[in-house]
C-alpha positions in Angstrom: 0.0 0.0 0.0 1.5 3.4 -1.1 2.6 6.2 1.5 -0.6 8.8 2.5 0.1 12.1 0.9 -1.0 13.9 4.1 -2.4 17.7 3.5 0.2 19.4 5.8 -0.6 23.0 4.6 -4.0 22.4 6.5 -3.1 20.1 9.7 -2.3 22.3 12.8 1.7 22.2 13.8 0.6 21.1 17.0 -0.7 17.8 16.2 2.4 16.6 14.9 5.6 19.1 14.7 8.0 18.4 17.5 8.2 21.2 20.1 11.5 22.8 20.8 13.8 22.1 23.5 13.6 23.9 26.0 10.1 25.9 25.6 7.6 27.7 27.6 4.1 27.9 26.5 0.9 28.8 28.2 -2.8 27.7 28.0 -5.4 29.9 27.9 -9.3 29.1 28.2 -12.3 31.5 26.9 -15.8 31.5 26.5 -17.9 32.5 23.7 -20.7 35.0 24.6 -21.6 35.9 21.1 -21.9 33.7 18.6 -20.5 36.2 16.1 -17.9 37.0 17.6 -16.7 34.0 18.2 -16.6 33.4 14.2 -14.4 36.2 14.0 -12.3 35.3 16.5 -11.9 31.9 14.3 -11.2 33.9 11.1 -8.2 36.1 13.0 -7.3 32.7 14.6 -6.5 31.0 11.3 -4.2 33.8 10.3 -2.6 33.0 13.7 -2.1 29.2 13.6 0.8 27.8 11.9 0.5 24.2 9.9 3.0 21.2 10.0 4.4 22.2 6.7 5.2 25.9 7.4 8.6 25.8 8.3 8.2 29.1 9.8 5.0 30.3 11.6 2.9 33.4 11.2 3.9 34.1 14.6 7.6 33.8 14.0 9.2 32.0 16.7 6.5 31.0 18.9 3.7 28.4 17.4 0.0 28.8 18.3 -2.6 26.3 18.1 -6.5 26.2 18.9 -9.2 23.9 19.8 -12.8 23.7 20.9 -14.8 22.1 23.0 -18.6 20.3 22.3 -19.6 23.8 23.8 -17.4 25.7 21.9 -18.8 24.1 18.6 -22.8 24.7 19.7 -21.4 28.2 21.0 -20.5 29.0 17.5 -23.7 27.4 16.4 -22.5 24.6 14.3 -25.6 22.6 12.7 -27.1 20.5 14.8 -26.5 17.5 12.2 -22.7 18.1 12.6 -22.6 18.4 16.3 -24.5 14.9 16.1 -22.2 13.6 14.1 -19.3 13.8 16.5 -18.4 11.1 19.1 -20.6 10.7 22.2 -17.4 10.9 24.7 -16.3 14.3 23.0 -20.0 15.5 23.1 -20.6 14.8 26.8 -16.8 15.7 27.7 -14.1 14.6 30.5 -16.0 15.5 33.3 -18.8 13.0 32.1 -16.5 9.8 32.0 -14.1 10.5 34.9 -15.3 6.8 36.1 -13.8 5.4 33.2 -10.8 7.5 33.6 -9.9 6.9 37.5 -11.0 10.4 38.1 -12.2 9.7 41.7 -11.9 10.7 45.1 -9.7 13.4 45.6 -9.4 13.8 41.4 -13.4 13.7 41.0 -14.5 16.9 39.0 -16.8 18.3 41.8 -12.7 19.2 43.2 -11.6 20.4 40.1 -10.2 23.3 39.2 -12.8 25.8 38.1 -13.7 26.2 35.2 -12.3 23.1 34.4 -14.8 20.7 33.5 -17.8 23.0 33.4 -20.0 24.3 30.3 -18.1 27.6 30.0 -14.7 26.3 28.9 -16.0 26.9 24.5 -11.7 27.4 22.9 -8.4 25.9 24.4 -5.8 28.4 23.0 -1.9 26.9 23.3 1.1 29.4 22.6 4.6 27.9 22.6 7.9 29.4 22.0 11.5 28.8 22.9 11.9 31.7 25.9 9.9 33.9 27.2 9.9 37.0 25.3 9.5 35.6 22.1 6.3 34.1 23.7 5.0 37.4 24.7 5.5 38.6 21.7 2.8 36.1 19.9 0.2 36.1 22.5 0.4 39.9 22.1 -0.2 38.6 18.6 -2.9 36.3 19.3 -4.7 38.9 22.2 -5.6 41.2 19.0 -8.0 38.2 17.8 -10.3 38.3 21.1 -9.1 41.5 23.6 -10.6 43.8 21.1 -13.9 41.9 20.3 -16.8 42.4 22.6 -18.3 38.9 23.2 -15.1 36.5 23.9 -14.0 36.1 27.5 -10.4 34.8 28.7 -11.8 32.5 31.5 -8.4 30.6 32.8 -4.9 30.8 32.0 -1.9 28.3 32.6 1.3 29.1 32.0 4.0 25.8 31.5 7.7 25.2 31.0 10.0 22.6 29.3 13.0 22.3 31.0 16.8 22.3 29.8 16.8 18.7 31.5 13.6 18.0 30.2 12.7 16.3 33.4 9.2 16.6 34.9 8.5 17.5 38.7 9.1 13.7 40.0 12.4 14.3 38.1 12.3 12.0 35.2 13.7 12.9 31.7 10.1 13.6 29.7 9.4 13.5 25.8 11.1 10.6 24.8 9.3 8.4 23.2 7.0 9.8 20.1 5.7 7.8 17.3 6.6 8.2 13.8 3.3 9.1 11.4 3.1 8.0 8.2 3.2 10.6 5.2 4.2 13.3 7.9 8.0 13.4 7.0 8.4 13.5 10.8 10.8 10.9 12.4 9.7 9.0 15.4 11.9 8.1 18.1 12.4 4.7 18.3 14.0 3.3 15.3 12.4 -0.3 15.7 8.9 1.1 15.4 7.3 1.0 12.4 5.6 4.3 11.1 2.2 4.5 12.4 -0.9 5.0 9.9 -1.9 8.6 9.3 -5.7 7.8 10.6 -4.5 7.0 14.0 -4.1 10.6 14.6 -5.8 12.4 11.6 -9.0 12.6 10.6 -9.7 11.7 7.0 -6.9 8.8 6.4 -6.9 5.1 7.2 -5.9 3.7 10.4 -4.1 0.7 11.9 -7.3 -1.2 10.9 -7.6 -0.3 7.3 -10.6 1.8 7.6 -10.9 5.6 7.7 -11.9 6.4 11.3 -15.7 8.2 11.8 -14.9 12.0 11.0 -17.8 14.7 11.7 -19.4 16.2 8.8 -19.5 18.2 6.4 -15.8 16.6 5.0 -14.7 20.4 5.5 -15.2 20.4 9.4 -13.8 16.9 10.0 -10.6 17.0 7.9 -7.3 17.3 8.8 -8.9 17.8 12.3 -8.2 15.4 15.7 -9.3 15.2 19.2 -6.6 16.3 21.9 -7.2 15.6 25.3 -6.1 18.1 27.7 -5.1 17.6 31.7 -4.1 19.2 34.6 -2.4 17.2 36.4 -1.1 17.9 40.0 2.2 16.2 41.1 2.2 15.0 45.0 6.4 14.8 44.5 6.7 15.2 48.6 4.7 11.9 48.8 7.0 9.9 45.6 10.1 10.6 47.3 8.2 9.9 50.8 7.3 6.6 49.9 10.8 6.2 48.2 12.4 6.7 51.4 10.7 4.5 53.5 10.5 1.7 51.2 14.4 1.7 50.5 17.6 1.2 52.5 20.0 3.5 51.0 19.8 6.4 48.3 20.7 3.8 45.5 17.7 1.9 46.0 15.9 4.7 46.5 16.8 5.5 42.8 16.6 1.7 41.7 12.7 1.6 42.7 11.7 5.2 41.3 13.6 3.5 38.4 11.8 0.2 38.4 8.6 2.2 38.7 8.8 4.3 35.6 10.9 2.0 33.5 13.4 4.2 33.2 16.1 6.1 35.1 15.6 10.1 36.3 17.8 10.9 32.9 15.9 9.0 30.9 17.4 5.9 30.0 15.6 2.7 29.7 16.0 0.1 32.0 15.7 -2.1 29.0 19.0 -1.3 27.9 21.0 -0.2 31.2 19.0 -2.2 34.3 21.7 -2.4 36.5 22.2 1.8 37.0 21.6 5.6 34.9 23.5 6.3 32.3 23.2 10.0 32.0 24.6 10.2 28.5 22.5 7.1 27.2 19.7 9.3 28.4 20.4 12.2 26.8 20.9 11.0 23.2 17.5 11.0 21.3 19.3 8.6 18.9 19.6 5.8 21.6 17.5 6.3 24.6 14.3 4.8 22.2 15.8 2.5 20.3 14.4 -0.8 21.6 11.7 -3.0 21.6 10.8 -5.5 25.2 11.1 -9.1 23.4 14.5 -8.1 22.8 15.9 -6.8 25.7 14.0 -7.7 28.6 10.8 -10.4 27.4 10.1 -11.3 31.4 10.2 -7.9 32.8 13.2 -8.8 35.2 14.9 -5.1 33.9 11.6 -3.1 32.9 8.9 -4.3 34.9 5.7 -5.2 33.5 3.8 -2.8 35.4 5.7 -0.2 35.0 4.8 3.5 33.4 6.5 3.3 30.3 5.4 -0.3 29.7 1.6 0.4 30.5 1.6 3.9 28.4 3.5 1.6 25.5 3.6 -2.0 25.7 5.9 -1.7 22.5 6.4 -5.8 21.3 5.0 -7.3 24.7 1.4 -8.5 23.6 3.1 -10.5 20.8 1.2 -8.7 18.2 1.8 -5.0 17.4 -1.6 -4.3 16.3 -3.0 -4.8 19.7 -0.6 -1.7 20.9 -1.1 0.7 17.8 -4.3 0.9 18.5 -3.7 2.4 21.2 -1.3 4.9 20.5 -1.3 8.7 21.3 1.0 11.0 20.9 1.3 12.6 24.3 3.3 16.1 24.9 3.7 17.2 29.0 4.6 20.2 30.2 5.8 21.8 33.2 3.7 24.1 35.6 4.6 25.1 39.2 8.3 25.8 40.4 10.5 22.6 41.2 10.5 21.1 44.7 13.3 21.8 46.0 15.9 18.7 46.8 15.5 16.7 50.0 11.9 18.2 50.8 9.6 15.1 52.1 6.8 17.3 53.4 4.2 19.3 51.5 5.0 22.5 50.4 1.5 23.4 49.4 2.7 25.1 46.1 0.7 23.4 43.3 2.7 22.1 40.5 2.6 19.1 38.2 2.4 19.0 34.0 0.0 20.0 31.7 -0.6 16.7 29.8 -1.7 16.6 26.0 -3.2 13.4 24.0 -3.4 13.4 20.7 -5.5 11.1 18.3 -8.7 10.4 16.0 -10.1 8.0 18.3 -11.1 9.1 22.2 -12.6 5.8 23.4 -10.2 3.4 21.6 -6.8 5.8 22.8 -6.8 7.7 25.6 -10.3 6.0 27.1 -8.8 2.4 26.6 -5.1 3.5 28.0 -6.5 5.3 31.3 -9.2 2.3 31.9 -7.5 -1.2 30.5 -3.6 -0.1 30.9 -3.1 2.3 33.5 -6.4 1.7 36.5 -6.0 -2.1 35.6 -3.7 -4.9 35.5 -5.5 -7.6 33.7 -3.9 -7.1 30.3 -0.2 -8.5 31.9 -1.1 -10.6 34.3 -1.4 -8.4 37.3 -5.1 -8.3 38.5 -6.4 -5.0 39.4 -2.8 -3.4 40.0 -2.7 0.4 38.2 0.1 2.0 37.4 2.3 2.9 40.2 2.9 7.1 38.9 -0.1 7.8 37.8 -2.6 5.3 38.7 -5.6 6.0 40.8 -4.1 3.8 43.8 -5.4 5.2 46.8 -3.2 4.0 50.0 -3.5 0.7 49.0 -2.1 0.4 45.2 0.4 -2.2 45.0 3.8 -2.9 42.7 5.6 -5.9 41.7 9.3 -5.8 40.8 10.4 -9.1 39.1 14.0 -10.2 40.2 15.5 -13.7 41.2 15.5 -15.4 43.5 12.3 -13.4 45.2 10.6 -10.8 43.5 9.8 -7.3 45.5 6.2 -6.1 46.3 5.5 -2.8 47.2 2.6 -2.3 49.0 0.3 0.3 49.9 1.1 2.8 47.0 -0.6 6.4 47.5 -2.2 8.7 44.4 0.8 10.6 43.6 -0.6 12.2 40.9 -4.3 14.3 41.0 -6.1 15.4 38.3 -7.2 19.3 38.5 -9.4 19.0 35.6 -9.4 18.7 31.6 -11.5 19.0 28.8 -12.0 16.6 25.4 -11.2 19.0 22.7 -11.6 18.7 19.0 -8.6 20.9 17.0 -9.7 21.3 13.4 -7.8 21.7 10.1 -7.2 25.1 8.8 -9.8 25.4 6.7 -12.5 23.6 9.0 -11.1 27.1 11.3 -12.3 29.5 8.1 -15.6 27.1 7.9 -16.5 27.9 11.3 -15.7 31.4 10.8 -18.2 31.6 7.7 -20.9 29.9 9.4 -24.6 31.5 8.3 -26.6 33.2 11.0 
């Protein structure tokens, strides 16, 4: 089967350009008051908004991207027989399923962050640039599309950073592994994998099972276009290096366990390919610190365990076939908000930080649904009963972790929610044109 010409010119750069290194970006929420305006604000938007083929964006340094809710798309009064036509878990939103995504207890969205969740949040708008002023300088940009149109309201604003280490707050190298798409031109990371197809994360091309994946009508408004899942996600690191501490005997197996619980070491080499300790320059080389595949390296799970992070968010080769795994692929971007926790701090600080977490893909239920429930709140698929993932699982007190090794394997018990979610919406970020559609909309 030939290679997907994919229409670049009209697919935002933030589905699938890679961001710089380092960056800061922010996120900024609004609400559309005026149905009107809000079409204009989608015409000035789509000047704005830079595609994966521009190699430099309207906005010069900095890259901007937009999105919209379910009630941003009846806000702008999109047909009823289009709004039909998209997915129910998009038209209900995140809020809705937080059962099926382990958002309980402490993460359930009666605590989240307002106005997270609610029916207000109508455009997710994401600016990204290498520093700070050069940011600045588009969302100065950007603020001329909404600050002087009566009828748009900026509602919540985040603002995020990628590190020079590129570690997130638990203080693990972030970013590394990212699939390659097919058509895109854009390499992925890990040299073993296998392009993915187009229609896994773009509307309007086929997917891993031959088929074009359901796109909302009319072809203009589906196009091009994708859903992106969007998180805050609060980081308990006081309680990871708590429970580090009193489950090890030394600082070394302190870092062994974080290790065995991500699947990787805090610079960001696999265990796969280094079990027995970090090797900092491994983990920094994007050439190397992907390049692997589980039936090669470590079939048992005795380096990288099987319930791991990495090998629950990618099971790579381990379910025998492939096909079972690329369905279920997302690209995911994170990014840092909050400052750092400063070294050797075991007690809460109460400063809220954590990472902004981004999903990218064509199919909600089947991605990011299926991960959260089947891969990450269960254990079933590898053997482990009801065992979630020990980072960001919704264990609360009484999660628990197996570590293979000879002759006795190690349990963990009683694993805490180290990670809360503060809310997220289910966004839909259409193609360029769709952005000039919406603009055009009749009365």
């Amino acid at each position: 089967m030939s290679t997907p010409v994919l229409e670049l010119e009209d697919i935002q750069s933030g589905v699938l350009s890679p961001r710089p290194s380092p960056y800061v970006a922010t996120y900024i929420l609004f609400r559309i008051d005026d149905r009107k305006v809000g079409r204009e604000m989608m015409q000035k938007l789509s000047t704005v908004v830079a595609s994966v083929r521009d190699e430099t964006s309207p906005a010069g340094d900095a890259w901007v991207s937009v999105s919209l809710t379910f009630q941003g798309l009846k806000a702008l009064g999109v047909p009823q027989e289009s709004l039909d036509s998209f997915p129910p878990e998009f038209r209900v939103g995140m809020a809705a399923r937080a059962h099926e995504l382990g958002d309980t207890g402490e993460s359930s969205p009666e605590k989240w962050e307002k106005p997270l969740g609610t029916k207000d949040v109508h455009v997710v708008l994401t600016a990204l640039s290498p520093n700070e002023q050069k940011l600045e300088s588009v969302l100065e940009r950007a603020k001329k599309t909404y600050q002087e149109l009566q009828g748009i309201e900026a509602i919540w604003r985040q603002n995020c950073f990628a590190s020079v280490t590129g570690k997130e707050p638990f203080g693990f190298r972030d970013g590394i592994n990212h699939p390659a798409v097919e058509g895109s031109g854009i390499p992925g990371t890990n040299p073993k994998e296998p392009p993915l197809k187009a229609g896994e994360f773009v509307l309007g091309y086929l997917d891993e099972t031959g088929k074009f994946p359901a796109m909302p009508n009319p072809d203009i408004l589906g196009r091009n276009g994708t859903y992106v899942v969007f998180r805050k996600l609060h980081q308990r690191v006081w309680a990871f290096r708590k429970y580090l501490k009193a489950n090890s005997s030394s600082p070394e197996e302190e870092q062994l366990i974080a290790a065995k619980m991500m699947g990787r070491w805090s610079s960001g080499a696999p265990l796969a390919l280094c079990p027995e300790r970090d090797d900092p320059e491994l983990g920094a080389d994007p050439q190397r610190n992907n390049n692997f595949l589980f039936q090669d390296t470590d079939p048992k799970g005795f380096n990288t365990p099987p319930g791991s992070h990495i090998r629950r968010m990618n099971p790579r080769d381990t379910l025998g076939d492939t096909t079972k795994v690329n369905l279920h692929r997302m690209i995911r971007r994170g990014t840092n908000y909050g400052p750092p926790l400063p070294d050797g701090v075991l007690k809460d600080d109460g400063v809220d930080r954590g990472l902004i977490f981004v999903f990218i893909g064509a199919h909600l239920r089947r991605q990011f649904e299926f991960v959260q429930s089947e891969w990450v709140n269960n254990g079933i698929f590898i053997g482990a009963g009801e065992d979630k993932d020990p980072i960001g699982g919704a264990n609360e007190g009484a999660g628990k972790f197996i570590v293979p090794r000879k002759p006795v394997r190690k349990v963990l018990y009683n694993l805490p929610r180290f990670v809360v979610t503060r809310g997220g919406e289910y966004c839909f970020m259409p193609g360029i044109r769709a952005l000039r559609w919406l603009a055009d909309l009749d009365t």
